[in-house]
C-alpha positions, 0 to 999 in steps of 0.5 A: 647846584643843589648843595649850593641850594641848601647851603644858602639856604641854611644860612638864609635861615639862620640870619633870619631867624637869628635876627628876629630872635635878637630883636625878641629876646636879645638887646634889640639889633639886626644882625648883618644884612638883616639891618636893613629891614630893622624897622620891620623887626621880627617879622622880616627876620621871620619871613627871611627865616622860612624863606630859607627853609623853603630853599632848604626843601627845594634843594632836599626835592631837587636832590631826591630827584637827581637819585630818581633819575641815576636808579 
């Protein structure tokens, strides 16, 4: 399940973040999912990008606490 957690969340990030820096410095368009907040460009890309890294870190902090547990 936690390796679940970060998985999603690495992907999370990159569509996020990819998106905005698309809209940034790219031809202005959305990647994937992302399309649906193109009205709201970068900031929706930025906010879907830190989302990830916080499930990144969740998924970190539910791991360290599993080996916790084990020892």
């Amino acid at each position: 399940m936690v390796l679940f957690l970060e998985i999603f969340g690495v992907l999370v990030a990159i569509q996020g973040f990819g998106s905005a820096a698309s809209e940034l410095f790219g031809k202005g368009r959305s990647w994937g999912l992302m399309g649906i907040a193109e009205d709201f460009q970068p900031f929706s890309g930025i906010l879907i990008g830190l989302l990830g890294v916080l499930l990144i870190v969740a998924g970190e902090k539910g791991r360290r606490a599993n080996r916790a547990k084990r020892q």
